[in-house]
C-alpha positions in Angstrom: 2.2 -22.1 -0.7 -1.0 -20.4 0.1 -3.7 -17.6 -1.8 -6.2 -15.6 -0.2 -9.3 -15.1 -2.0 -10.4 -11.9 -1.1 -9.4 -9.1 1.5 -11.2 -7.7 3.9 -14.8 -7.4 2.3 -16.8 -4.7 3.6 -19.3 -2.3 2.6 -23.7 -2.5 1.8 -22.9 -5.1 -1.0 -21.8 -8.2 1.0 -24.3 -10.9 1.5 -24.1 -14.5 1.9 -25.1 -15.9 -1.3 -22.5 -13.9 -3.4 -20.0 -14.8 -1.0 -20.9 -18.3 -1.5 -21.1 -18.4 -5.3 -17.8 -16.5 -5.2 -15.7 -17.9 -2.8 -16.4 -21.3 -4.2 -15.7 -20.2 -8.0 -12.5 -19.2 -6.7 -11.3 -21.6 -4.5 -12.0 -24.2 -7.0 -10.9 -22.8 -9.9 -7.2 -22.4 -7.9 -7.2 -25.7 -6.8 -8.0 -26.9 -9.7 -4.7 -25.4 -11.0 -2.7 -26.0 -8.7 -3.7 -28.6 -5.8 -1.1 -28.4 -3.6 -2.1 -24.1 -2.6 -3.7 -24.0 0.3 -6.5 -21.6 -0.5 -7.3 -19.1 2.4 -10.9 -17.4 2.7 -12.0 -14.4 4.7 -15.5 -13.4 6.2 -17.4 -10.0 6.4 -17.1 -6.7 7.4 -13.2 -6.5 7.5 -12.9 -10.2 7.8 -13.9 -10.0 11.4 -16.8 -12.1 10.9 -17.7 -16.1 9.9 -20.3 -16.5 12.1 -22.8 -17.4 9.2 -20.8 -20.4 8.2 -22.7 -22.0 11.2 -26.0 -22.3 9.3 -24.3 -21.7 5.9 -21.5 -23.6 5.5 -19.0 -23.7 2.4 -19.6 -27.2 1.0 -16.3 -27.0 -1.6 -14.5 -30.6 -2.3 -10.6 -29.5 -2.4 -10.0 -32.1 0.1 -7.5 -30.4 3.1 -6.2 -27.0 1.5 -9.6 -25.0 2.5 -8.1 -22.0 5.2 -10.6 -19.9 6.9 -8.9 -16.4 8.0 -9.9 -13.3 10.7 -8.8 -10.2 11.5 -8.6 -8.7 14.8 -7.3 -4.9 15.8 -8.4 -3.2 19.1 -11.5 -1.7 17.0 -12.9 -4.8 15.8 -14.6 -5.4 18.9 -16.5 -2.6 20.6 -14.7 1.3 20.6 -11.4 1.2 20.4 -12.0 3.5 23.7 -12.9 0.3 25.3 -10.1 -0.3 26.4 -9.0 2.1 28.5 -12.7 2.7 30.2 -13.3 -0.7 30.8 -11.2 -3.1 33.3 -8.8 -5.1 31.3 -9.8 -9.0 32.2 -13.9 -7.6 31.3 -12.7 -6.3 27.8 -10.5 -8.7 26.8 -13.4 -11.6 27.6 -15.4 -9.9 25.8 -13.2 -10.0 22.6 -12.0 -13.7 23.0 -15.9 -14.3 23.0 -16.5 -12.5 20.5 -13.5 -14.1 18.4 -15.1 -17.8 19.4 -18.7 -16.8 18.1 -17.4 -15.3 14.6 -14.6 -17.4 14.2 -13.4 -19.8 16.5 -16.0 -22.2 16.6 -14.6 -23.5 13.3 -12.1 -25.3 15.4 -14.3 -27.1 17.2 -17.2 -29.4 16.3 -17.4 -32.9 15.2 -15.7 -31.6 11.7 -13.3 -28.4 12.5 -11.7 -26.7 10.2 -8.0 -25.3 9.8 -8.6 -21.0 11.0 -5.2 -18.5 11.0 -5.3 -15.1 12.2 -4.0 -13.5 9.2 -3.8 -10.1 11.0 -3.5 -8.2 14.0 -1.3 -5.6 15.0 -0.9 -2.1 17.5 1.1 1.3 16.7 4.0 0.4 17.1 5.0 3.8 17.4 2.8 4.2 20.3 3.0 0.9 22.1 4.9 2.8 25.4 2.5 6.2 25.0 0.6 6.2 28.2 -2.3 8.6 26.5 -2.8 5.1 24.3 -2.6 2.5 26.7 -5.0 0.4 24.0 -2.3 -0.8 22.4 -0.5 -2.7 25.1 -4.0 -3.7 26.9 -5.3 -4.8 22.8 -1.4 -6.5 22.2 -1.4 -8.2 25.7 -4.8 -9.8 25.4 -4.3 -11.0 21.6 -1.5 -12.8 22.5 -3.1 -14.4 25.8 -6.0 -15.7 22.6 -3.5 -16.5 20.5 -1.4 -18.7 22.6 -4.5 -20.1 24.5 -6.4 -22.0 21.2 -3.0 -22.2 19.8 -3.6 -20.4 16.4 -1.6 -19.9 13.5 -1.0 -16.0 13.1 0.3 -13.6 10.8 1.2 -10.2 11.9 0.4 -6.8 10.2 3.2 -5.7 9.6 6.8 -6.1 9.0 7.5 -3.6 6.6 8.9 0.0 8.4 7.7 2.1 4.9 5.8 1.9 1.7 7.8 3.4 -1.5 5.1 5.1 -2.6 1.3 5.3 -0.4 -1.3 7.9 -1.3 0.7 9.8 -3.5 3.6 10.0 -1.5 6.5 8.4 -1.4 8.7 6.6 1.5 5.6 6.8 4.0 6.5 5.4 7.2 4.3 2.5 8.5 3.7 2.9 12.0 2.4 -0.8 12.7 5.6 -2.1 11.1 8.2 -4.4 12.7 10.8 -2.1 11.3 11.8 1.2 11.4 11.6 3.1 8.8 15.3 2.9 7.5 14.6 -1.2 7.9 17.5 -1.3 10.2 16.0 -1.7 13.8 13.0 -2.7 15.0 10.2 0.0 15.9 9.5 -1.7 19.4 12.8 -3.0 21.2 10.9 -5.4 23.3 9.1 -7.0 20.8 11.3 -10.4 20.8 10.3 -10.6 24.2 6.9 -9.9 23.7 5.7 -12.5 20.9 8.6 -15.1 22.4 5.4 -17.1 24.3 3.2 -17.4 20.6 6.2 -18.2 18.6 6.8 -21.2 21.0 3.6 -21.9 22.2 2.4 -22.8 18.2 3.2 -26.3 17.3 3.6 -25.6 13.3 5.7 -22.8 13.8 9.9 -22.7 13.3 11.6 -19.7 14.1 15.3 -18.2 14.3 16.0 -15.9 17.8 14.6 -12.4 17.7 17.7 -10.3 18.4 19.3 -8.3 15.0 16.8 -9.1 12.6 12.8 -11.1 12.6 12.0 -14.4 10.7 9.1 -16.3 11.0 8.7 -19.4 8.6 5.8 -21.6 8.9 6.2 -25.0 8.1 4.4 -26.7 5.4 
C-alpha cells in the first residue's frame, strides 16, 4: 500500500521550508497510523524537481516507507519543440542529465533513497503522426532512462475516458492505454514497446500484454 502526499506542486507559493514543515507533518502523521504505507513525496514545479534535497534534506524517522517521486513528459525538460529541432542522442542526454541532477542522485550516495517515476506518458493518439514526432523521440528515450537506472515507474495513463472532465461528460483521454470504449488499446504496439522496462525492473511482475494490460508491483 502506498500514499502520495501531494501532487504536482507548482505555482509562486512553493518554497523549501513549507515544503519541509509540510511534507514532514504528513508523512508522519500517516505513518503514524498506519506503518506499513509506504508514503510517497513529490518535489517542485510539477514534481519535476528534488534537486534541493541535496543541501536540504528531509530528516523524517519512518524507518524504510519514505518514497521520493518525479514526473517527466517531453515538456519537462526544455520546449517540447526540442525534440524535433535538435538531434535525438543530444536531447535525450540532455534530459537523462537533467533527471540525474533533480532527481536521480537520490539513488546514489553513501545513503540512497528508494525514487519511482510516478509519471510519464505521450499522445497516444498521436504516437504514429509524423507532424509530432516528439512523442516517439520523448517515449523512446524515457524508456532507454527507465530501463538504464532501473526505476520503478508508473505510467499516466490507463484509463481511455473520464465520466465526467470539465463539465463534460465521457471525455476521451488521449494519453490513455485504452480506447475510449475500454476495449482496445489506443497504441497496438504498445506491448512491444514497454516489453524491455517491464522485464528489465527487478520488483516488477507482470501478465503478457496481448488482450488486456496489468502491471502489479510487488510489495
Amino acid at each position: 500500500m502506498a500514499i502520495g502526499l501531494r501532487n504536482e506542486l507548482r505555482g509562486p507559493s512553493q518554497n523549501i521550508s513549507s515544503w519541509q514543515k509540510y511534507m514532514s507533518q504528513g508523512a508522519t502523521t500517516v505513518h503514524k497510523e498506519n506503518p506499513n504505507v509506504l508514503v510517497f513525496v513529490s518535489g517542485f514545479n510539477y514534481d519535476i524537481d528534488l534537486s534541493f534535497l541535496k543541501t536540504n534534506p528531509l530528516n523524517i524517522s519512518i524507518g524504510d516507507k519514505l518514497v521520493y517521486e518525479v514526473h517527466s513528459y517531453a515538456w519537462s525538460t526544455g520546449d517540447r519543440s526540442d525534440w524535433d529541432k535538435q538531434p535525438l542522442n543530444k536531447k535525450c542526454a540532455d534530459v537523462m542529465n537533467n533527471l540525474n541532477d533533480r532527481a536521480g542522485f537520490l539513488m546514489s550516495g553513501s545513503n540512497p533513497n528508494p525514487l519511482v517515476m510516478t509519471e510519464f506518458g505521450v499522445d497516444l493518439t498521436a504516437i504514429d503522426d509524423k507532424n509530432q514526432t516528439f512523442n516517439q523521440r520523448f517515449l523512446s528515450c524515457m524508456l532507454a532512462y527507465l530501463a538504464g537506472v532501473d526505476l520503478d515507474w508508473a505510467l499516466w495513463t490507463a484509463q481511455g475516458s473520464y465520466y465526467i472532465r470539465d463539465k463534460e461528460s465521457n471525455v476521451s483521454e488521449p494519453f490513455g492505454i485504452w480506447n475510449i470504449d475500454f476495449k482496445s488499446l489506443r497504441y497496438p504496439d504498445f506491448p512491444q514497446r514497454f516489453q524491455l522496462v517491464q522485464k528489465k525492473l527487478l520488483g516488477m511482475s507482470f501478465l503478457p500484454l496481448k488482450d488486456k494490460v496489468e502491471l502489479t508491483m510487488k510489495s
